[in-house]
Every structure is written in structure tokens, then in C-alpha cells.
N, C-alpha and C positions, 0 to 999 in steps of 0.2 A: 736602258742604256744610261740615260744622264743620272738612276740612283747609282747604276755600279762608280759612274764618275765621280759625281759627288761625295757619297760616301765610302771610305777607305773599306776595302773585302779586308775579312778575315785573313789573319798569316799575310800582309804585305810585306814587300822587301822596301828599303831604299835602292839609291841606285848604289851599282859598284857590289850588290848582293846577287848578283844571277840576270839583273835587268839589259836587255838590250840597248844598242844605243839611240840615244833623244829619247828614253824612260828614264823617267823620275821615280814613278809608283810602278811595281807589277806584284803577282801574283804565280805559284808554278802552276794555279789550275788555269785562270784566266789569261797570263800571259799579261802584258802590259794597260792600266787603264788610266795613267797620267802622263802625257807628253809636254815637251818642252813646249815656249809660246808659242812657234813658231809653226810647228807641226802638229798634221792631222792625225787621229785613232782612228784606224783604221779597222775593224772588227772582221776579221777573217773566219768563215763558216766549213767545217766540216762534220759534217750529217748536223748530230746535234747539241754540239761545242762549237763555244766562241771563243778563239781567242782574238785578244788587241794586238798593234803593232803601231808604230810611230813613222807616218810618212813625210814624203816633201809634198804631194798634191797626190788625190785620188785619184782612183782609175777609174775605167768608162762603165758610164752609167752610177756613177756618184757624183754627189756635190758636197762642197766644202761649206761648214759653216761655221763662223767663226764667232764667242766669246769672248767674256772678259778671262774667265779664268782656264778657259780650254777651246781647243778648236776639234771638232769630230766632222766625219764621212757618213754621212745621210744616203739613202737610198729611197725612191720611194717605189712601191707598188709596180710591179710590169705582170699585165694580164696577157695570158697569149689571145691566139687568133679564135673566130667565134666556128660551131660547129656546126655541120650543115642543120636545118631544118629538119623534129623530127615528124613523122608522117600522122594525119589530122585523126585525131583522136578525143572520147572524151567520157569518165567512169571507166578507162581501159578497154570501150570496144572503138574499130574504124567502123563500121555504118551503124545505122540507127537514128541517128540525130543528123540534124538538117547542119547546125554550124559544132567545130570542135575548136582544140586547143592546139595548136605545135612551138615547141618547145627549142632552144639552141644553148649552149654554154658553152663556157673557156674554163680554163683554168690559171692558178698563178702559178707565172715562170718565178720570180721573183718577190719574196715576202717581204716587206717595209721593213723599216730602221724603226723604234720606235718614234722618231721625230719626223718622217717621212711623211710621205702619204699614203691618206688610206687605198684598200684595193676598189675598184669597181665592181658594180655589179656583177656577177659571172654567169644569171642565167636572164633569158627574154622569153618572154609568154608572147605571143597576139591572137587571135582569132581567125579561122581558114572553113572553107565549107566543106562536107566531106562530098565522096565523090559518088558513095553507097548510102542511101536516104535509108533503105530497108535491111536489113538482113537478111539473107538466106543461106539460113545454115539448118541443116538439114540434122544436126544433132537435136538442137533445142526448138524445134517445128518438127515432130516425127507426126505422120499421121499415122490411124488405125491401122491402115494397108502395112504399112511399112514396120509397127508394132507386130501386127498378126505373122508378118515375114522373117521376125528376127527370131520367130520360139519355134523350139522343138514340136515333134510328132505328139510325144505324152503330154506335153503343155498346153496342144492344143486340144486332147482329149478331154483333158482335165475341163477348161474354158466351156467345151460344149456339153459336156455334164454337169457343169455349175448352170447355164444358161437354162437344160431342158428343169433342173429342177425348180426354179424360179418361176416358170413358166408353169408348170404344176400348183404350188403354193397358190401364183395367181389367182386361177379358179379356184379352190377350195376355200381362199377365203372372201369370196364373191360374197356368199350368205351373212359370214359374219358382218362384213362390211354395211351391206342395208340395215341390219338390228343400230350398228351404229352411230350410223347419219341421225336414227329418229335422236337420238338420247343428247348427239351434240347439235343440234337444228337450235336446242337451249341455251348451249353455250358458245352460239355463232354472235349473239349481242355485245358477249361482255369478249369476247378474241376481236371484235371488229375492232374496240377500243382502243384496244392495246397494238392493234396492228395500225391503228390512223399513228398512236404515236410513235412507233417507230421508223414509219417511212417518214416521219418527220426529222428524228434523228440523223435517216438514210439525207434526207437531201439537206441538212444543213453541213454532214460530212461530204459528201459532191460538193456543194457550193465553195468550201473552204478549198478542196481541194483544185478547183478549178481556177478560183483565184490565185492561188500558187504558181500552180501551172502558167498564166497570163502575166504573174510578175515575174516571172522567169525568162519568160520567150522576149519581156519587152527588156529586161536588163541581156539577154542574149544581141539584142537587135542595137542598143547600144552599144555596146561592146565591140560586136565587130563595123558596125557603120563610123564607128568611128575613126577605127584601123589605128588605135594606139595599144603601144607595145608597152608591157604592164612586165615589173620583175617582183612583185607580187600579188598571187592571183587573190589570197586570203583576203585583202582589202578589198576585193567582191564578196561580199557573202551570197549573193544569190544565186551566180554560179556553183555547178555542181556538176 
């Protein structure tokens, strides 16, 4: 707003050229952007055009500020009312986890002047315990029973002709089997090796992961023992 003032738009008129009264400077797209001393510009909004206008004092929900070389109508920021709580949640499921996340926002009734004030925040995080610690959902926890119940009569056919052949193979390669225990009894030495190092692998990958896990749960237990309402949750990194 204060470059439109400041500086002269393209194609201005003076007055006594198209200008309304108490304009000095306008324009036919923007309408008036320099008043007399004594009067306020007024910036009148529809959709996404502004035109100016030259008043005596502003209307409500504006303030006048006044210049050496102009006086304009400021507005600042009106956020509406905030939206209920939404229900505790957290990676998008409600149970599962012991504490989640709920959520509220507003919106803006009213955008700023550019000399105004800024808006506020429009959304709030805090922290809520859920009500469902476990899941039970009966999609993603199917058991066998309930597998063996959803397949057809030939599906099940199928299943028990795969099982009795298996069961076959079994036995017949009983004999092979013994020939070859003796031949790896040799290379049970050099597997033990290889097998010490990788359960070393295994538990240095548990242990890191465990500690995650515990820096988690205590940045969890700060979070909510705290009961501060956070409008960005990213400046936690260890929530998740």
C-alpha cells in the first residue's frame, strides 16, 4: 500500500480528470491513491481488486494513521473463533499409543493492511491420552481360524493338497538328510563364527533401537506433563 502511495501508478490522472472529490492522484484501475491533507484512503475490497477512496474518518474496525505527506486506513488481522478439539490421535490412528496429539484452528475473517498487524497463529497442538491403548481391529489381527473361514471350498482343497504333499517330501528326504549332517558337522566351526557375528550385529541393532524407543517415550512424557500448547509441532523432532 504505502509503494502504491508513494509511488505514482502508471496512466495517473490529476484532479478535475475523472478524480473523485478530496483526490488529487487516481487511476481508472485503482481508483484514487492520493488525498487531500486532511483525509483518510480508504482501500475498499472486492473479491480481488482494490480500489481507494478519500474519506472524513474510517469506518469500524479501522484506525487512522496519519503522515507527513498522507494520511491512510489501516486495518489489522481479525482471526475468527477457535474450533472444537480434534479427537486424540497420532501417525493417523485413535488407539495404539498410550499419549496423542488434538488439534483446533480458526481462520481469517479479516486480512491486514499492509501496515497493520500481523495475523495470529490459526492452529494449537497440545497433548491428550487416548482412551484405546490397544487396537482391536479385526482386519489387521486376522487369525488362521478366521483366514481358513474367508476361502472358498477349491481353495481349501487346494491348501490340503499342498500340506499332504509336503508332508510326503518330508519323509523321503529323511535319508538324504542324515548323509548330510555328517559332511556339515565340518562346516558347523567355521557357521558358528559367522553366526557369533551376527547376532552381534542383531543386538547392537535392538540396542539402538531401544534407545529411540526410550527417547521417545521421555520426550512424549514431557510434552504432555507439561500441558503446553505448541503451534508448531516440527520444533519437536522426536515426536512422531
Amino acid at each position: 500500500m504505502t509503494d502504491m502511495i508513494q509511488n505514482e501508478l502508471e496512466g495517473g490522472q490529476e484532479k478535475g480528470a475523472g478524480c473523485n472529490s478530496g483526490c488529487i492522484r487516481c487511476s481508472e484501475v485503482n481508483g484514487c491513491y492520493k488525498c487531500r491533507p486532511r483525509l483518510f484512503l480508504y482501500l475498499a475490497r472486492t473479491g480481488m481488486r482494490q480500489t481507494g477512496h478519500c474519506i472524513h474518518s474510517c469506518p469500524k474496525g479501522y484506525f487512522g494513521v496519519r503522515h507527513e505527506d498522507y494520511s491512510i486506513c489501516n486495518m489489522d488481522c481479525m482471526a475468527g473463533p477457535w474450533s472444537s478439539w480434534t479427537p486424540c490421535a497420532r501417525n493417523g490412528q485413535t488407539c495404539g499409543y498410550k499419549y496423542g496429539i488434538t488439534t483446533r484452528s480458526r481462520e481469517i475473517l479479516e486480512h491486514p493492511s499492509p501496515n497493520g498487524a500481523t495475523c495470529p497463529s490459526l492452529v494449537e497442538n497440545r497433548c491428550c491420552r487416548m482412551e484405546m491403548r490397544h487396537c482391536a481391529d479385526i482386519l489387521h489381527n486376522q487369525s488362521e481360524f478366521t483366514k481358513w473361514k474367508s476361502l472358498s471350498k477349491h481353495d481349501r482343497k487346494i491348501l490340503r493338497r499342498r500340506y499332504r504333499r509336503r508332508k510326503r517330501r518330508k519323509h523321503k528326504n529323511r535319508h538324504k538328510l542324515r548323509k548330510r549332517k555328517k559332511k556339515n558337522e565340518t562346516r558347523k566351526g567355521k557357521q558358528r563364527n559367522k553366526d557369533k557375528k551376527r547376532h552381534k550385529k542383531k543386538n547392537r541393532l535392538k540396542n539402538k533401537r531401544k534407545r529411540r524407543l526410550m527417547r521417545r517415550k521421555e520426550a512424549w512424557k514431557v510434552f504432555c506433563g507439561n500441558g503446553i500448547v505448541f503451534n508448531d509441532l516440527n520444533s519437536i523432532p522426536l515426536l512422531d
